[in-house]
PDB file of N, CA, C and O in Angstrom:
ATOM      1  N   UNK A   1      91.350 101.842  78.142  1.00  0.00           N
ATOM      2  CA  UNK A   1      91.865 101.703  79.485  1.00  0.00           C
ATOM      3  C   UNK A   1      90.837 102.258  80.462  1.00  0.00           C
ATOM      4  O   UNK A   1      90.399 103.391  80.259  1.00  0.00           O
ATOM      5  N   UNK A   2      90.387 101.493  81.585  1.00  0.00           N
ATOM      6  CA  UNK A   2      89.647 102.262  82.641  1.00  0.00           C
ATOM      7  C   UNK A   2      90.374 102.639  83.723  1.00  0.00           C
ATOM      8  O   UNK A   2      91.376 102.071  84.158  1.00  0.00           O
ATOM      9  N   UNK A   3      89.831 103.634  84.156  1.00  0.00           N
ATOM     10  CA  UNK A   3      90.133 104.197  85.053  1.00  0.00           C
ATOM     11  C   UNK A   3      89.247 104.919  86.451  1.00  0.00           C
ATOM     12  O   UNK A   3      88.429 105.834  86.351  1.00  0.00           O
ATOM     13  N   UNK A   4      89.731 104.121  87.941  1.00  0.00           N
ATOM     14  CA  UNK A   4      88.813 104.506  88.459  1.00  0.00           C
ATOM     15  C   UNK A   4      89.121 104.680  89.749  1.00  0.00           C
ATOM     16  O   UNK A   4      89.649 103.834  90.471  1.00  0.00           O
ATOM     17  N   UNK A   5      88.769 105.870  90.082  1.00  0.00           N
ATOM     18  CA  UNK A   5      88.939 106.884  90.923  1.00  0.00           C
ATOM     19  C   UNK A   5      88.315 106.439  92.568  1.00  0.00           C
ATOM     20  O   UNK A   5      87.252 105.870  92.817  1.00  0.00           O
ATOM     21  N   UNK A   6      89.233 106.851  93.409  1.00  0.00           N
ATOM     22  CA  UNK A   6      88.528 107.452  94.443  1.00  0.00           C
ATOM     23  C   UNK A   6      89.458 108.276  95.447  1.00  0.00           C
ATOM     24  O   UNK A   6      90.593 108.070  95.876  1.00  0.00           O
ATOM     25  N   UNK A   7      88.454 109.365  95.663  1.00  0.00           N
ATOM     26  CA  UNK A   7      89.267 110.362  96.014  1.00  0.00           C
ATOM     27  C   UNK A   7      88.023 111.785  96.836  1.00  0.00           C
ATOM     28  O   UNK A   7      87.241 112.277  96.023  1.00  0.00           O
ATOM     29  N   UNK A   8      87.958 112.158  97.865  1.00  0.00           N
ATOM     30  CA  UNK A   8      87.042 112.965  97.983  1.00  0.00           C
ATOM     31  C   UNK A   8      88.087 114.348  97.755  1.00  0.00           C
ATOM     32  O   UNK A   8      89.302 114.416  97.940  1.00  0.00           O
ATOM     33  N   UNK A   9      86.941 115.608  97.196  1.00  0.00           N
ATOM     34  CA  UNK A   9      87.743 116.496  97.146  1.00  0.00           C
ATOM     35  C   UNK A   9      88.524 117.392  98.286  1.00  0.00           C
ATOM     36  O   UNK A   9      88.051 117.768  99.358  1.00  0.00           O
ATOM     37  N   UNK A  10      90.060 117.674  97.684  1.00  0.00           N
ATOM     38  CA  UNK A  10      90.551 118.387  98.770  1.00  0.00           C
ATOM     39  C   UNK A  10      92.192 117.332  99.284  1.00  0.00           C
ATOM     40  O   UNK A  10      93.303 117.688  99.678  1.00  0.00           O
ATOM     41  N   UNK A  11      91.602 116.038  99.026  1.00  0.00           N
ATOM     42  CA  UNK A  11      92.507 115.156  99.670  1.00  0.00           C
ATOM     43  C   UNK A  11      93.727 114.931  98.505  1.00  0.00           C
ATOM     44  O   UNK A  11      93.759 115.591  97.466  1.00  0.00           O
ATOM     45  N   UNK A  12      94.555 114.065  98.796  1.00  0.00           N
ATOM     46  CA  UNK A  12      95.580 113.890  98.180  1.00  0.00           C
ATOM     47  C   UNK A  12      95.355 112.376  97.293  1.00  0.00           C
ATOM     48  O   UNK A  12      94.682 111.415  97.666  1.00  0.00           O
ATOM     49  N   UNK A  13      95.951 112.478  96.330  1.00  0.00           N
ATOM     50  CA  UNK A  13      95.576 111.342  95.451  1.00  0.00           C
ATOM     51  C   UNK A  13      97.279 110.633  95.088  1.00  0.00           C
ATOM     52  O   UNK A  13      98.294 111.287  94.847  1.00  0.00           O
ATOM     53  N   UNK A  14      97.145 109.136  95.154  1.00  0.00           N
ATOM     54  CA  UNK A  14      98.477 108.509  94.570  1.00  0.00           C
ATOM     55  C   UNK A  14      98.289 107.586  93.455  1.00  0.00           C
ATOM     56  O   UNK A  14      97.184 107.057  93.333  1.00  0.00           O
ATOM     57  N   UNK A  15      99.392 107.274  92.472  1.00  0.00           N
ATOM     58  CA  UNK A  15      98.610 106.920  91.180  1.00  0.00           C
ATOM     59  C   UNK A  15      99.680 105.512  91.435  1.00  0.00           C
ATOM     60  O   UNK A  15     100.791 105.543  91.965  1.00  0.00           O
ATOM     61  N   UNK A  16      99.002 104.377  90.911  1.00  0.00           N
ATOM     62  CA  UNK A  16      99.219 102.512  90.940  1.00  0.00           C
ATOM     63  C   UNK A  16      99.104 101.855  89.789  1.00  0.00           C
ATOM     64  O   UNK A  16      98.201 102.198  89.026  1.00  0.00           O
ATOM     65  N   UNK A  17      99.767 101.049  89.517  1.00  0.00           N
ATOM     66  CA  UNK A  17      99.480  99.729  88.601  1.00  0.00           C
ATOM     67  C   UNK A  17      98.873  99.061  89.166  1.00  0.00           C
ATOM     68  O   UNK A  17      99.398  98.701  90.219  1.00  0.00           O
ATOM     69  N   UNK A  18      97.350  98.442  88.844  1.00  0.00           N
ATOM     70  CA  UNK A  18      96.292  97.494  88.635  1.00  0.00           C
ATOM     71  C   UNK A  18      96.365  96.094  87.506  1.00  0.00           C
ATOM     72  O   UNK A  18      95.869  96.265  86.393  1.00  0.00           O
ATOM     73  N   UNK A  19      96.820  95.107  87.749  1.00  0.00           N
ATOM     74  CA  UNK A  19      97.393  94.458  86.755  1.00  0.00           C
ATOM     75  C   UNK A  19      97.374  94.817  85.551  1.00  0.00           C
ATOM     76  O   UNK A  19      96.672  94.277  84.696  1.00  0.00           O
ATOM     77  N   UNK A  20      98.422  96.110  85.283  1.00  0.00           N
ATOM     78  CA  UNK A  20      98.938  96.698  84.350  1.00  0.00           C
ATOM     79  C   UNK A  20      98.261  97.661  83.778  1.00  0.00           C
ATOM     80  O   UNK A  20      98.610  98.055  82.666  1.00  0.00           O
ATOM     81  N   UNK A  21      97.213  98.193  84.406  1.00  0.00           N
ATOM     82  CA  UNK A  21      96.425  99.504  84.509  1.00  0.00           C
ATOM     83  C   UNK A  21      96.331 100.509  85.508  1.00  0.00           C
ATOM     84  O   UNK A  21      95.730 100.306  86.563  1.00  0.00           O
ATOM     85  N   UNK A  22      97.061 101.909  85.150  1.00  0.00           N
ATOM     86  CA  UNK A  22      97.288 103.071  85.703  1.00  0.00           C
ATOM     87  C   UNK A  22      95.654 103.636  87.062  1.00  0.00           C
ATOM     88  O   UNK A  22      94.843 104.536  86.844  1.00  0.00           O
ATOM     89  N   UNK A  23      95.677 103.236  87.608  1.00  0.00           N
ATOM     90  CA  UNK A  23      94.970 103.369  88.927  1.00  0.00           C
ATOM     91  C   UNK A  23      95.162 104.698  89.956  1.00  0.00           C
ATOM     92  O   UNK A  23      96.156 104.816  90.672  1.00  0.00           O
ATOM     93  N   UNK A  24      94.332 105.435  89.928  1.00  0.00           N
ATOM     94  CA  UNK A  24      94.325 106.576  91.339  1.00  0.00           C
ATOM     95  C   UNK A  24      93.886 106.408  92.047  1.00  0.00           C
ATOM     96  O   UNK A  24      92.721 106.085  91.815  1.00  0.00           O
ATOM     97  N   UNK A  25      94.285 106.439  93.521  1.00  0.00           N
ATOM     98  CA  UNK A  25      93.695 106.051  94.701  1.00  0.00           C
ATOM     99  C   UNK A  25      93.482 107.329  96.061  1.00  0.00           C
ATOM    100  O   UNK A  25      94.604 107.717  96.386  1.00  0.00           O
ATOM    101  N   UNK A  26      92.708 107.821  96.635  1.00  0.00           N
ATOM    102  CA  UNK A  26      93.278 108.617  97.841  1.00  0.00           C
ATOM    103  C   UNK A  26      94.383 108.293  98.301  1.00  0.00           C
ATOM    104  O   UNK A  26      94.702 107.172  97.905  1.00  0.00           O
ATOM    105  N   UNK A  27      95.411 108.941  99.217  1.00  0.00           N
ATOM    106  CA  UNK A  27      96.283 108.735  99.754  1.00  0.00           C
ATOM    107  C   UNK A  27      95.824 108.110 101.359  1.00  0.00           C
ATOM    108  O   UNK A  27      95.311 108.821 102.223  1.00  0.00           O
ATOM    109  N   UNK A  28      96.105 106.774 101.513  1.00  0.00           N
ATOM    110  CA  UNK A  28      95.998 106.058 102.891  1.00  0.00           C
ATOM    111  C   UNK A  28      95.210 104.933 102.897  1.00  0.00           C
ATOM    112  O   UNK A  28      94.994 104.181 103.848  1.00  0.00           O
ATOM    113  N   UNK A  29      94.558 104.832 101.130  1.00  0.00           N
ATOM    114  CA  UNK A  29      93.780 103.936 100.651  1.00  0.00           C
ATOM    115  C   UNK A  29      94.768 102.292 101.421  1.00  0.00           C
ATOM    116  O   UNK A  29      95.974 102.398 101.642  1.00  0.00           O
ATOM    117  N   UNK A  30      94.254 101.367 101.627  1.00  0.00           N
ATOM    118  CA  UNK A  30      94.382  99.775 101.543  1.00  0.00           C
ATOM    119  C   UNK A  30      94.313  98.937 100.552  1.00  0.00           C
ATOM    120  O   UNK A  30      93.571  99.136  99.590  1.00  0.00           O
ATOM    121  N   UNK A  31      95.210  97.721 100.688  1.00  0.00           N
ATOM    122  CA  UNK A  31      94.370  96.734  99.937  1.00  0.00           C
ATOM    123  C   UNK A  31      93.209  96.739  99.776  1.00  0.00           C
ATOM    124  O   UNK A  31      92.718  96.789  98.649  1.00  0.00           O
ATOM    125  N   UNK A  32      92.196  96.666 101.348  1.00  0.00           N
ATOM    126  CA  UNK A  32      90.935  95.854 101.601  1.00  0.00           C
ATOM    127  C   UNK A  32      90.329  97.333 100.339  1.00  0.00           C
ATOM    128  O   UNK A  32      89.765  97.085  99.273  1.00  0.00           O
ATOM    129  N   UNK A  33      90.573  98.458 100.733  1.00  0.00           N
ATOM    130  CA  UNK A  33      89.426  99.200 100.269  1.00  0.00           C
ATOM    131  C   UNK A  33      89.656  99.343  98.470  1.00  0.00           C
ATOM    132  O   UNK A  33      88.889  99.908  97.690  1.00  0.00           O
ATOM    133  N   UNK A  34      90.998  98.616  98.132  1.00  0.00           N
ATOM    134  CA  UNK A  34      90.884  99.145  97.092  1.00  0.00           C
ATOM    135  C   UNK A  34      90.210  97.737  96.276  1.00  0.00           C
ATOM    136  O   UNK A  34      89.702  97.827  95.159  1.00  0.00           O
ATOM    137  N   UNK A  35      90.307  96.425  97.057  1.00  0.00           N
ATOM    138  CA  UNK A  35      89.584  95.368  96.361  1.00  0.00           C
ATOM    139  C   UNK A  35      88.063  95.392  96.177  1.00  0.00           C
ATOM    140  O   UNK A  35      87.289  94.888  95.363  1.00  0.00           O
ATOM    141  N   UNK A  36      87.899  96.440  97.615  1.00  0.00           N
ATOM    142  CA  UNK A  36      86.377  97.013  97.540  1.00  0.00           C
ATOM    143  C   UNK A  36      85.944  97.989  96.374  1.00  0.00           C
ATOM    144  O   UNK A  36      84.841  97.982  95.828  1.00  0.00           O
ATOM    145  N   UNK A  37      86.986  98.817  96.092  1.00  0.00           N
ATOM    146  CA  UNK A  37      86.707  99.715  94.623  1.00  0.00           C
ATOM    147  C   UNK A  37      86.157  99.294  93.688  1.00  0.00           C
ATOM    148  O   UNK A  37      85.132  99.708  93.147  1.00  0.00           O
ATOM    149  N   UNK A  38      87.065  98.097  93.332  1.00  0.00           N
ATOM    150  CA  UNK A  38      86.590  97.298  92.684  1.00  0.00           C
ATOM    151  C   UNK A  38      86.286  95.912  92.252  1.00  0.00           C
ATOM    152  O   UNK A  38      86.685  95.064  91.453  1.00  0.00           O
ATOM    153  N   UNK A  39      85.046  96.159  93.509  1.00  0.00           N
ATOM    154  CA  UNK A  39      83.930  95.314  93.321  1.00  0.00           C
ATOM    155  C   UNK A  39      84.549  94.054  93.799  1.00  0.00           C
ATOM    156  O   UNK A  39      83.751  93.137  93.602  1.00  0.00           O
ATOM    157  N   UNK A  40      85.593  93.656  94.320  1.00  0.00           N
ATOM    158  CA  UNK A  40      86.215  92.237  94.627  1.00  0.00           C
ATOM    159  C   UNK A  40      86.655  91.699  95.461  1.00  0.00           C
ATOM    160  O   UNK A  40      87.569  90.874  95.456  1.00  0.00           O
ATOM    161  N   UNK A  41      85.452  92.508  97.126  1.00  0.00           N
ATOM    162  CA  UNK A  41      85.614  92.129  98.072  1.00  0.00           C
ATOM    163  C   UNK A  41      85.206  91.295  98.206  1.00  0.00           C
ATOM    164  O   UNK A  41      84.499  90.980  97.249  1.00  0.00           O
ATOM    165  N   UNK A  42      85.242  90.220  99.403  1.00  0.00           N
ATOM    166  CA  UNK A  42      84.469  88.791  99.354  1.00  0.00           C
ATOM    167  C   UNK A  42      84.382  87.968  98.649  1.00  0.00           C
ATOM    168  O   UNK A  42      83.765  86.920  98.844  1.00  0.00           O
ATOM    169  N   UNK A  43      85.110  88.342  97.482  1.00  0.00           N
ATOM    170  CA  UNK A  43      85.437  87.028  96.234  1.00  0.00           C
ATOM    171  C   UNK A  43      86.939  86.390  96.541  1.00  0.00           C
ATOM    172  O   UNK A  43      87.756  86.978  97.249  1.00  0.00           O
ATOM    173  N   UNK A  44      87.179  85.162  95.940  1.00  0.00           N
ATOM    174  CA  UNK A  44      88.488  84.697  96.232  1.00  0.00           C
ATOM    175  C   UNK A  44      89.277  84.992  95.304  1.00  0.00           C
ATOM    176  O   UNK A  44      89.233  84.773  94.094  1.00  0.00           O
ATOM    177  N   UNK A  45      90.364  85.761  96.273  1.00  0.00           N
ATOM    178  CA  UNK A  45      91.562  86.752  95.134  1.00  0.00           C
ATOM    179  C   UNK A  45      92.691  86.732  95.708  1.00  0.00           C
ATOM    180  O   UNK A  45      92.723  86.927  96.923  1.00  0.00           O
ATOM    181  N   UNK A  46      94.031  86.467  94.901  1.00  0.00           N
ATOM    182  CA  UNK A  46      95.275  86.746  95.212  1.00  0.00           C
ATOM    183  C   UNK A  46      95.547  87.704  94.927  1.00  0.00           C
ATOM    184  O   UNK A  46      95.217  87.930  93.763  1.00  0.00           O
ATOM    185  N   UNK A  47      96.105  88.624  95.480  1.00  0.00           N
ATOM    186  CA  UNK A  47      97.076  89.819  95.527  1.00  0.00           C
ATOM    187  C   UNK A  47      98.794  89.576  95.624  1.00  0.00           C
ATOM    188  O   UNK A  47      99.431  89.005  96.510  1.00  0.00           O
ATOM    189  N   UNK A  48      99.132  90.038  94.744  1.00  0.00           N
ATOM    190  CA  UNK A  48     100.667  90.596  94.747  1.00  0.00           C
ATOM    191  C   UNK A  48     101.241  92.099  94.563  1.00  0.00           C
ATOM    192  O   UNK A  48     101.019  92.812  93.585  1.00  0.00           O
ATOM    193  N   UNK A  49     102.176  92.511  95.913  1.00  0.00           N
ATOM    194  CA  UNK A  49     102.014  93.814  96.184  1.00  0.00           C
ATOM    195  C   UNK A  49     103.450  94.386  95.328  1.00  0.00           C
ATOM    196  O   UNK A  49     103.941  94.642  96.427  1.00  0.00           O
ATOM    197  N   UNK A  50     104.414  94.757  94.471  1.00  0.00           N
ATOM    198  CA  UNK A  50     105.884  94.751  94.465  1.00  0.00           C
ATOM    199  C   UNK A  50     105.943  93.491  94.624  1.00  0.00           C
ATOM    200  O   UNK A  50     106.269  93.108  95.748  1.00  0.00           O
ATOM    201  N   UNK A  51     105.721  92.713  93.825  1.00  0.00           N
ATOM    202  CA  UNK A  51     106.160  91.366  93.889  1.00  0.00           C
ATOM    203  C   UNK A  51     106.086  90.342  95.251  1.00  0.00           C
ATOM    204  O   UNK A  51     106.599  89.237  95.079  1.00  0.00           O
ATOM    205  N   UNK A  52     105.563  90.582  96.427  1.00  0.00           N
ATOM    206  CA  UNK A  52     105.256  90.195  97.426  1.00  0.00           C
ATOM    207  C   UNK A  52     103.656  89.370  97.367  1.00  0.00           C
ATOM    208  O   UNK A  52     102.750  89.935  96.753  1.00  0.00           O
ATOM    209  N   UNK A  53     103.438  88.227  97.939  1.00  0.00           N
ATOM    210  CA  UNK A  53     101.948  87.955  98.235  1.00  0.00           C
ATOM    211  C   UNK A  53     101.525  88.744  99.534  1.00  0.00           C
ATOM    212  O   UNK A  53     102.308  88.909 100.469  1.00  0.00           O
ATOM    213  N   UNK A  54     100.128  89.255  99.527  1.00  0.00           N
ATOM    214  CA  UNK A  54      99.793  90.089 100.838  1.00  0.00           C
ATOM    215  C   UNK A  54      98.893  88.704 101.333  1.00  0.00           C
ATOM    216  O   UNK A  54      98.049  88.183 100.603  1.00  0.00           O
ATOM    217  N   UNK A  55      99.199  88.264 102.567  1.00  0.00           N
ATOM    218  CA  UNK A  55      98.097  87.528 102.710  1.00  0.00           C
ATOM    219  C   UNK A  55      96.691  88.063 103.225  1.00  0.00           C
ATOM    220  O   UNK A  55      96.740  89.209 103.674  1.00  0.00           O
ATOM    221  N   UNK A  56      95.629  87.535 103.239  1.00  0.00           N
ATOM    222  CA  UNK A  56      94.000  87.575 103.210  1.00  0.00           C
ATOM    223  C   UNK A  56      94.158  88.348 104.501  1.00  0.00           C
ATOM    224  O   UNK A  56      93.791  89.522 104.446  1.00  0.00           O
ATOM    225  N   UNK A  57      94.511  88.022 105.354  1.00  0.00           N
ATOM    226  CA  UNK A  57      94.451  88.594 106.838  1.00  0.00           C
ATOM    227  C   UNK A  57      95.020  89.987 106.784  1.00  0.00           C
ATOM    228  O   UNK A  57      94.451  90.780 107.534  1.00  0.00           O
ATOM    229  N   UNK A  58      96.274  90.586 105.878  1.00  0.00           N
ATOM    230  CA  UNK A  58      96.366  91.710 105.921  1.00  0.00           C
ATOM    231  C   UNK A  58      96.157  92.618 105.099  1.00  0.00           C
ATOM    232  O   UNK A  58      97.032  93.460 104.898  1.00  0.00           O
ATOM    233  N   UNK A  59      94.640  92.666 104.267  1.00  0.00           N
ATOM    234  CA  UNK A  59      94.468  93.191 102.907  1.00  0.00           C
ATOM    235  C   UNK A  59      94.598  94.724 104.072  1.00  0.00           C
ATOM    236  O   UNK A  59      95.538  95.518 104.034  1.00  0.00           O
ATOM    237  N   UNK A  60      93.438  94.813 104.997  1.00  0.00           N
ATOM    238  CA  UNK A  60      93.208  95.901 105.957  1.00  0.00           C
ATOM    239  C   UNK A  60      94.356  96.584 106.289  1.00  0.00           C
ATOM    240  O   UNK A  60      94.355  97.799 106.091  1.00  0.00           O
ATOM    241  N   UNK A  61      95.308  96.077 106.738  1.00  0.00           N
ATOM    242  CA  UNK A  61      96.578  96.746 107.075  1.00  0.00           C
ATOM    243  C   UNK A  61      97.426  96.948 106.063  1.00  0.00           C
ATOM    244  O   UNK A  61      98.508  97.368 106.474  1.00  0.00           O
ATOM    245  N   UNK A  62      97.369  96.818 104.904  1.00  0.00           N
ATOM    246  CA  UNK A  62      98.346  96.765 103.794  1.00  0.00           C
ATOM    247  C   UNK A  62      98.358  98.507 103.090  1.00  0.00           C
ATOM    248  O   UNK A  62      98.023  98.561 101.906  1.00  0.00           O
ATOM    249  N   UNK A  63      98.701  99.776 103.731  1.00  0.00           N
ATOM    250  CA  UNK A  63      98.371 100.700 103.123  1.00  0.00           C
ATOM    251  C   UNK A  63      99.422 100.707 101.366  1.00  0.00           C
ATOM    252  O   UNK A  63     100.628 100.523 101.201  1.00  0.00           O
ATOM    253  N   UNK A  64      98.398 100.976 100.410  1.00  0.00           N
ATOM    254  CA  UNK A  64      98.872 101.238  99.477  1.00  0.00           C
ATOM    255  C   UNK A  64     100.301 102.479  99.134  1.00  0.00           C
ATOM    256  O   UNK A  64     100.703 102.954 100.196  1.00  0.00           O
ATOM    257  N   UNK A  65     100.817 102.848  98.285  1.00  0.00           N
ATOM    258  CA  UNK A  65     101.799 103.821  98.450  1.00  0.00           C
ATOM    259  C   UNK A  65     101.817 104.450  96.448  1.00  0.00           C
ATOM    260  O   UNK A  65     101.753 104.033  95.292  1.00  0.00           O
ATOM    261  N   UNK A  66     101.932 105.494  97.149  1.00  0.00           N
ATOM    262  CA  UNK A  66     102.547 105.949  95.317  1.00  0.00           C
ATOM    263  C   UNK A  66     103.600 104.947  94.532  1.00  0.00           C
ATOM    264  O   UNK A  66     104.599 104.449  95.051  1.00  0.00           O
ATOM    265  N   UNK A  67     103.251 104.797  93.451  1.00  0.00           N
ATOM    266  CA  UNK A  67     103.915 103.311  92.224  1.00  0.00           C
ATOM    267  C   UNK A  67     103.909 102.195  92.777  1.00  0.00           C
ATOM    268  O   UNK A  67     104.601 101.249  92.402  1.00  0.00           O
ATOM    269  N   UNK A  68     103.299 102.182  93.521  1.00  0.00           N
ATOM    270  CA  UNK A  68     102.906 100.620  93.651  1.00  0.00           C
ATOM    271  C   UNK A  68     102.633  99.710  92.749  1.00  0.00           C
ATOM    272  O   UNK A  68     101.783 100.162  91.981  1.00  0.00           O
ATOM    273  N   UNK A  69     103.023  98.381  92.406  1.00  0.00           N
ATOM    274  CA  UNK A  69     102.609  97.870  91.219  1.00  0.00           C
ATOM    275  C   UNK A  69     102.176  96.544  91.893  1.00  0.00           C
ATOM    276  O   UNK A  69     102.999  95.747  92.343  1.00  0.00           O
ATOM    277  N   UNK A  70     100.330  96.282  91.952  1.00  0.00           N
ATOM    278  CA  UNK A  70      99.815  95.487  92.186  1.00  0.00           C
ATOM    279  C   UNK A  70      99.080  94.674  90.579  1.00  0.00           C
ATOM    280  O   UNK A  70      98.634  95.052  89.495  1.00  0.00           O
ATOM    281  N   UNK A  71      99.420  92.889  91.592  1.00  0.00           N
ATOM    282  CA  UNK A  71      98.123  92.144  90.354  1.00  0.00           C
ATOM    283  C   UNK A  71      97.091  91.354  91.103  1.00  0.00           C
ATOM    284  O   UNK A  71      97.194  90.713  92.149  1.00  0.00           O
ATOM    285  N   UNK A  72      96.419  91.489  90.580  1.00  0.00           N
ATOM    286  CA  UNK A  72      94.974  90.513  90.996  1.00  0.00           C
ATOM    287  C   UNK A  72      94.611  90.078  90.594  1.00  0.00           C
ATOM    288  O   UNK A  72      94.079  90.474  89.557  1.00  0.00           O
ATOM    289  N   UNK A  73      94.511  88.463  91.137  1.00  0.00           N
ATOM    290  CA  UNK A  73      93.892  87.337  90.527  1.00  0.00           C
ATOM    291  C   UNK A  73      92.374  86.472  90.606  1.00  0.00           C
ATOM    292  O   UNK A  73      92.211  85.416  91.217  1.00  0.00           O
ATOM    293  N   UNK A  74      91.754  86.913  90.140  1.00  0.00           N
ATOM    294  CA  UNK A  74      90.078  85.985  91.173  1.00  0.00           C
ATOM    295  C   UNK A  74      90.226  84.834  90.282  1.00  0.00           C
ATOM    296  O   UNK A  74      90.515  84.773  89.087  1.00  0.00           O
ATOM    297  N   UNK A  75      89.905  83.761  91.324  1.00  0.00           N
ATOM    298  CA  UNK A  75      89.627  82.894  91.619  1.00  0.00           C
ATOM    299  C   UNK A  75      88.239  82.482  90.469  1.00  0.00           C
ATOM    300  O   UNK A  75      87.184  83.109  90.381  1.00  0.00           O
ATOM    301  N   UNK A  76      88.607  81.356  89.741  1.00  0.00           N
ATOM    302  CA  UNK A  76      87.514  80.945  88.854  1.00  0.00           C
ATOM    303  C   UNK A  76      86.410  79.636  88.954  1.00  0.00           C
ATOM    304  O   UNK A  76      86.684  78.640  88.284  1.00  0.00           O
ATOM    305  N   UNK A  77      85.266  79.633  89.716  1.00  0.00           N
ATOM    306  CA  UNK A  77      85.363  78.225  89.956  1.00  0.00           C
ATOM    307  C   UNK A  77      84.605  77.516  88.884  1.00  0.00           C
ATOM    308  O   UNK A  77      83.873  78.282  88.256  1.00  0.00           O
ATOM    309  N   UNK A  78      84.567  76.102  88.440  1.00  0.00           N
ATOM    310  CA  UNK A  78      83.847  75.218  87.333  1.00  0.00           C
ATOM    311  C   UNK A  78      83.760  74.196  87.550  1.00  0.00           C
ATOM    312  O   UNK A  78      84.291  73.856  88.607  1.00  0.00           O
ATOM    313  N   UNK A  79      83.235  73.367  86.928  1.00  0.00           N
ATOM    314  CA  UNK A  79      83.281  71.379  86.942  1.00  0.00           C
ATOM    315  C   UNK A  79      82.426  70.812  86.073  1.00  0.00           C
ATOM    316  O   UNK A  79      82.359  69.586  85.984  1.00  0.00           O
TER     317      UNK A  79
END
């Protein structure tokens, strides 16, 4: 299982499901920053927040929360 952090010291940390991986985040973290964590900003990705779609426009405003249970999907392209 990975696990990956961000958190500067001192601050408060909240712990998430990552499509079905235990995730710590600072407290006030976002969507946007946590797709940035990892690595999957600017790629094409669906998010589901608690069973909700977040749309693209509000990854920024979407503050994360303690047990949150997010999945993420990127986008595969071929032909």
């Amino acid at each position: 299982m990975v696990k990956f952090f961000l958190w500067h010291a001192g601050s408060e940390v909240i712990q998430l499901s990552v499509n079905g991986q235990v995730q710590r985040v600072e407290t006030g973290a976002d969507v946007a920053r946590l797709l940035q964590m990892l690595e999957l900003s600017g790629k094409r990705v669906a998010v589901e927040r608690n069973g909700e779609i977040v749309p693209r426009s509000r990854y920024a405003g979407t503050p994360l929360a303690d047990g949150d249970a997010l999945e993420i999907v990127v986008a595969v392209g071929g032909g």
